[in-house]
BALO-645444 format. One record per residue: chain; residue in one letter; residue number from 1; x, y negated, z negated of N, C-alpha, C in turn. Coordinates in Angstrom, 3 decimals. Layout:
<sites>
SITE chaine residu num       nX       nY       nZ      caX      caY      caZ       cX       cY       cZ
SITE      A      A NUM        X        Y        Z        X        Y        Z        X        Y        Z
...
</sites>
This chain:
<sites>
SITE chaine residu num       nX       nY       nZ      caX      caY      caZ       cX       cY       cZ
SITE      A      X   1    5.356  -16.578    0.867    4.796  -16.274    2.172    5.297  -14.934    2.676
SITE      A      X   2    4.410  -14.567    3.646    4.764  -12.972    4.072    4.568  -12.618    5.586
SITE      A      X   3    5.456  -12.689    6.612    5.291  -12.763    7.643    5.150  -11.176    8.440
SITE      A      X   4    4.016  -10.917    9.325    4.316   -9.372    9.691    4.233   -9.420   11.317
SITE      A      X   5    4.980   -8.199   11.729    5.290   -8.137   13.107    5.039   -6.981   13.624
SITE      A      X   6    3.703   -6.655   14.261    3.441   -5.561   14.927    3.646   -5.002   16.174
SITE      A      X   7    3.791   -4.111   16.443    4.653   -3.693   17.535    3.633   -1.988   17.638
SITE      A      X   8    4.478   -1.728   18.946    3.435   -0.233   19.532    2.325   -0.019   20.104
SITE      A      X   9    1.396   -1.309   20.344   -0.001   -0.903   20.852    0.521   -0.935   22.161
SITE      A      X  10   -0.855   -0.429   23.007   -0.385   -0.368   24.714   -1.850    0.880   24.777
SITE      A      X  11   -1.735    1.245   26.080   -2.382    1.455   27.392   -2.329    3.477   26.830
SITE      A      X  12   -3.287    4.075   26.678   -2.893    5.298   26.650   -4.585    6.054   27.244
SITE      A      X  13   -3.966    7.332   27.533   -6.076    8.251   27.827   -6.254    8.382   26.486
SITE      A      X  14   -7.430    8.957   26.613   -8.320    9.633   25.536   -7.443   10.905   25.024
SITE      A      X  15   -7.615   11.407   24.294   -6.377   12.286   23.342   -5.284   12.561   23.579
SITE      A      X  16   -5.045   10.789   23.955   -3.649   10.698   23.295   -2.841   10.222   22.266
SITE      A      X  17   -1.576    9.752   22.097   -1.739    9.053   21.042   -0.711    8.090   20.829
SITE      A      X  18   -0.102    6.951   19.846   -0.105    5.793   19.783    0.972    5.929   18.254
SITE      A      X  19    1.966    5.344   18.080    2.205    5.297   16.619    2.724    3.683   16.787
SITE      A      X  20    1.785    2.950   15.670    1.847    1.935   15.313    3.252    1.321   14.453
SITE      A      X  21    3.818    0.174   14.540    4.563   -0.425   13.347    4.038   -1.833   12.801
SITE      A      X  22    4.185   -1.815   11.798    4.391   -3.122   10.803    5.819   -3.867   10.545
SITE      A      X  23    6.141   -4.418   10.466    7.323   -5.163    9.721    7.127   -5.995    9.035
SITE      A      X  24    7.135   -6.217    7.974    7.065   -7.401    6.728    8.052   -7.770    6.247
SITE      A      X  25    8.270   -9.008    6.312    9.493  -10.234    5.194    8.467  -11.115    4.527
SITE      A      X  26    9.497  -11.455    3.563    8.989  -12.776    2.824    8.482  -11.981    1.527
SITE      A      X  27    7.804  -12.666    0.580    7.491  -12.059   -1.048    6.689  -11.101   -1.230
SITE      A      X  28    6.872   -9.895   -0.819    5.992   -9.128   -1.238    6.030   -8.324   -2.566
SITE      A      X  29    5.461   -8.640   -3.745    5.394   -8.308   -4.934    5.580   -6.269   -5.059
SITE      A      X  30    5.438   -6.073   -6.490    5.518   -4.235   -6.464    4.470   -4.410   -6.284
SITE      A      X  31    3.466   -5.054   -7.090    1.922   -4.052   -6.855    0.963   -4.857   -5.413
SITE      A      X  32    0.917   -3.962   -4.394    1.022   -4.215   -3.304   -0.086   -3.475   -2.215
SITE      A      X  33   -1.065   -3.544   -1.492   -1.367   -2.820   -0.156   -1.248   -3.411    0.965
SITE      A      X  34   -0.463   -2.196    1.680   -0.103   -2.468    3.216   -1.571   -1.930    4.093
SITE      A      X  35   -1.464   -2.022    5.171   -2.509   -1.362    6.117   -2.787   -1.467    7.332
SITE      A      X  36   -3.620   -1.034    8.378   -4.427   -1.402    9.668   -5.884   -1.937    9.670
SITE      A      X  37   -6.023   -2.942   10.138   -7.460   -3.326   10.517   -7.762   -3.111   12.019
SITE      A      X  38   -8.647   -3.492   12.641   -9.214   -3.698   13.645  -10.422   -4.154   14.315
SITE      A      X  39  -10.411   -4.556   15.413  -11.467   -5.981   15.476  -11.231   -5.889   17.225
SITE      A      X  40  -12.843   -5.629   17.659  -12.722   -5.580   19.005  -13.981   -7.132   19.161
SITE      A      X  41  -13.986   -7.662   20.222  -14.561   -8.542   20.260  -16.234   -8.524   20.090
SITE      A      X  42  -16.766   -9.462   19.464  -18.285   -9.658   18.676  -18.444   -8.555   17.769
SITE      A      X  43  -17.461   -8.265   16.789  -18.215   -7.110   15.720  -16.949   -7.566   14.834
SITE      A      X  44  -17.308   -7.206   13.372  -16.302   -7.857   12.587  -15.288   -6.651   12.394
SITE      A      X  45  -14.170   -7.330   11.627  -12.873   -6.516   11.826  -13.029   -5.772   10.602
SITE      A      X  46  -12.478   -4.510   10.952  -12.728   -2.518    9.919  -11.963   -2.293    9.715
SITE      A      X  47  -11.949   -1.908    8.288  -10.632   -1.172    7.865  -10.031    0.079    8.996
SITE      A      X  48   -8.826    0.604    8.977   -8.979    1.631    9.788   -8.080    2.838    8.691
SITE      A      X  49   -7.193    1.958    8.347   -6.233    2.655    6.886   -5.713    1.871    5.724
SITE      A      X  50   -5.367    2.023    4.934   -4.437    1.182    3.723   -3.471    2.200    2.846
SITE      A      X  51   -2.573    1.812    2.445   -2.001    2.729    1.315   -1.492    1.671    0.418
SITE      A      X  52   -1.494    1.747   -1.132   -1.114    1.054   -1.740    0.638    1.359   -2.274
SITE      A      X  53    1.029    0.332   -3.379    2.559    0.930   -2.984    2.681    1.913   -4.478
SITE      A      X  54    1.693    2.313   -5.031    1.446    4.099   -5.839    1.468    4.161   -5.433
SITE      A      X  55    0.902    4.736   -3.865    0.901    5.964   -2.743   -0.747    6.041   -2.725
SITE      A      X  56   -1.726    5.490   -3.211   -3.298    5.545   -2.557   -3.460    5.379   -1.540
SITE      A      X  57   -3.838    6.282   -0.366   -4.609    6.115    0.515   -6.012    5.945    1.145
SITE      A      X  58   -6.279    5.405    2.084   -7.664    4.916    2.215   -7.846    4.915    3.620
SITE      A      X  59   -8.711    5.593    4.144   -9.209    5.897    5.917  -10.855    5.302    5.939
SITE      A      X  60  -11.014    4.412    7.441  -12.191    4.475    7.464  -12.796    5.325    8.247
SITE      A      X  61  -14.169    5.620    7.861  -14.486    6.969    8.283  -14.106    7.351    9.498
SITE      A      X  62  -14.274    6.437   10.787  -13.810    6.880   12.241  -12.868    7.496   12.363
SITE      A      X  63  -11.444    7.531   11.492  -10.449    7.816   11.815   -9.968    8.686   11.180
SITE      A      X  64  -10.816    9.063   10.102   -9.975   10.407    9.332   -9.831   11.074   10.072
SITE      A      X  65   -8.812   12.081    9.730   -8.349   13.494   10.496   -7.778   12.881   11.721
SITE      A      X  66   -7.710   11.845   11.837   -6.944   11.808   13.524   -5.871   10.642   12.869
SITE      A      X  67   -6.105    9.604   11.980   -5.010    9.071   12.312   -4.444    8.930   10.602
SITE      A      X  68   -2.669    8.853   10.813   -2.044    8.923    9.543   -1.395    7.782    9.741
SITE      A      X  69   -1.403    6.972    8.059   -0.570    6.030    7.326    0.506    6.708    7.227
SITE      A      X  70    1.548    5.749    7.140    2.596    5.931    6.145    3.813    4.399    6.123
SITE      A      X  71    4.312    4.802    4.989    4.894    3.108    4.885    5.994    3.932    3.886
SITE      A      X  72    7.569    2.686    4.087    9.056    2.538    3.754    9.071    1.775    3.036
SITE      A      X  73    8.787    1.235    1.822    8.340    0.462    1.101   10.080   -0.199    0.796
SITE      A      X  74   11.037    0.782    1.482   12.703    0.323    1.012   12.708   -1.010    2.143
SITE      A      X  75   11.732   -0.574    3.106   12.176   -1.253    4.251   10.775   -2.302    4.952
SITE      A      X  76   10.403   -2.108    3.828    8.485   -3.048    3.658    8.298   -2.926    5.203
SITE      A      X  77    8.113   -1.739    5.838    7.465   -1.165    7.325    6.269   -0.450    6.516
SITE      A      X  78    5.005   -0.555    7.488    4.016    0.153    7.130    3.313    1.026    9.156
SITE      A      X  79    3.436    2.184    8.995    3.155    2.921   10.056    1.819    3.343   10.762
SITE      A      X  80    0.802    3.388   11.226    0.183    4.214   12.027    0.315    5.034   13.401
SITE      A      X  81    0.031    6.447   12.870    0.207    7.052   13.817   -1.445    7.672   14.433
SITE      A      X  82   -1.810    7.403   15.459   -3.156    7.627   16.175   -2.943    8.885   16.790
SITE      A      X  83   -3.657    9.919   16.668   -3.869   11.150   17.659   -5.122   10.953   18.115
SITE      A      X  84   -4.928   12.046   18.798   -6.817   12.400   19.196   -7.349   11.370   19.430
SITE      A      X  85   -7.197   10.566   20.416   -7.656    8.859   20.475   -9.039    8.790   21.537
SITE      A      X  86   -9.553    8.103   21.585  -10.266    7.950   21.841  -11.197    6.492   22.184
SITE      A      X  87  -11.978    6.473   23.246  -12.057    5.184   23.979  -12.607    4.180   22.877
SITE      A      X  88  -13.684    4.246   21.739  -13.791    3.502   21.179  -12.779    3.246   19.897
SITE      A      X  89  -11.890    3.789   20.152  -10.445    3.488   19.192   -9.660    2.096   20.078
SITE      A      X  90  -10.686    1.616   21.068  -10.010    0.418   21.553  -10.335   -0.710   21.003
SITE      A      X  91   -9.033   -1.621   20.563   -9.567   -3.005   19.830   -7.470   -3.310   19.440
SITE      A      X  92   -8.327   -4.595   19.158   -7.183   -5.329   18.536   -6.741   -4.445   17.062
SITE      A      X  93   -5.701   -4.130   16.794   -5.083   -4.050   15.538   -4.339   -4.908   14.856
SITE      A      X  94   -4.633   -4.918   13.684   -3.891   -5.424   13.350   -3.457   -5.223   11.087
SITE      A      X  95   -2.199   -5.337   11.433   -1.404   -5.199   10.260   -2.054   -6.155    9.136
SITE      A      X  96   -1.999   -5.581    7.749   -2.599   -6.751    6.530   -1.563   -6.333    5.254
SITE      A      X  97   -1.674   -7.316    4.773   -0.488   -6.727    3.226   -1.178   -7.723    2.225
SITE      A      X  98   -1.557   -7.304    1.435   -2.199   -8.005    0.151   -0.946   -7.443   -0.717
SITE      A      X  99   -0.855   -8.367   -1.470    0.307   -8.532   -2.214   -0.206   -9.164   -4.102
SITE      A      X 100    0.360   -8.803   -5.129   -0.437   -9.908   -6.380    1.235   -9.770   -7.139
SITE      A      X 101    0.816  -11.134   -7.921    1.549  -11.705   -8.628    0.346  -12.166   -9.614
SITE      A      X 102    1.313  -11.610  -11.415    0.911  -11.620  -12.385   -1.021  -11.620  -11.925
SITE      A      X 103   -1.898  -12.104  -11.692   -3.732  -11.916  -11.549   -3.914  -12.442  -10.019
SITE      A      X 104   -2.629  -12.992   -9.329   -3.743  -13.888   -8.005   -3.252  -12.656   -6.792
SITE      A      X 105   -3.884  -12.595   -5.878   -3.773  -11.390   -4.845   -3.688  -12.507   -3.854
SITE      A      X 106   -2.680  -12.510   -2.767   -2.771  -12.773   -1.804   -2.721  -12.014   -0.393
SITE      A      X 107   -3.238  -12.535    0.574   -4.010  -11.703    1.760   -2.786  -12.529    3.204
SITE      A      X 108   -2.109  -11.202    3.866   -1.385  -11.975    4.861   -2.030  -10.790    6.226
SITE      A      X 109   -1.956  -11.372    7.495   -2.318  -10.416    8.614   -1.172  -11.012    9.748
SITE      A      X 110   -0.581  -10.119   10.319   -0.405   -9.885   11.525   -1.160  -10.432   12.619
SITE      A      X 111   -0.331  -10.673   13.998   -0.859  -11.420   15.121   -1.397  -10.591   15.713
SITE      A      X 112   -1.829   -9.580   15.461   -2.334   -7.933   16.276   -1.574   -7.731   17.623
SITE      A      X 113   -2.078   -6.599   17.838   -1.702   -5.568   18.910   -2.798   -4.842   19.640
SITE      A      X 114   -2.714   -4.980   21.011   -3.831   -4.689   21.934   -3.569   -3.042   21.912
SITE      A      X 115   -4.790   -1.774   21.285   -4.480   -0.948   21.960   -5.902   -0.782   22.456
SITE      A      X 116   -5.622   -0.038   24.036   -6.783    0.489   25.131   -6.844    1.899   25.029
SITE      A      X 117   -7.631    3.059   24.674   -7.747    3.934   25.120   -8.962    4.342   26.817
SITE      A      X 118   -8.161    4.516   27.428   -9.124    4.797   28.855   -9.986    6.370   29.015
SITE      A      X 119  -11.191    6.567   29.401  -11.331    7.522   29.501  -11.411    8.071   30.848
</sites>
């Protein structure tokens, strides 16, 4: 099992910005992706970033150029940092870590984090 604890969302204007945390315990294997989702109410939940633990990264389109991954893999924290924010950058976030052992992948998420951008 893999428990994660997000922390950092909150209340900010429009270009400003926000740096997210993750915290993960419990089994997380080497071959591994950490990440951000998000999910505002009646629309399904979007990638927003991932990095795997090679170092692949992955943005969904909304957010390139404004917001950066990064993850401590010593310290199984996985980061977002939001710039340039913006009002429909409002929604629940939330943390995911897919994890595999020898062929089975397992899927863990975070209790999310409210962030609001106001304009």
């Amino acid at each position: 099992q893999v428990q994660l604890v997000e922390s950092g969302g909150g209340l900010v204007q429009a270009g400003g910005s926000l740096r997210l945390s993750c915290a993960a315990s419990g089994r997380i294997f080497i071959d591994n992706v950490m990440g951000w989702f998000r999910q505002v109410p009646g629309k399904q939940r979007e990638l927003v970033a991932t990095q795997t633990s090679s170092g692949i990264v992955n943005y969904g389109d909304s957010v390139k150029g404004r917001f950066t991954i990064s993850r401590d893999s010593s310290k199984n924290m996985v980061y977002l940092q939001m710039n340039s924010l913006k009002p429909e950058d409002t929604a629940v976030y939330f943390c995911n870590v897919k994890t595999r052992q020898f062929a089975v992948w397992s899927d863990y998420w975070g209790q999310g984090t409210q962030v609001t951008v106001s304009s």
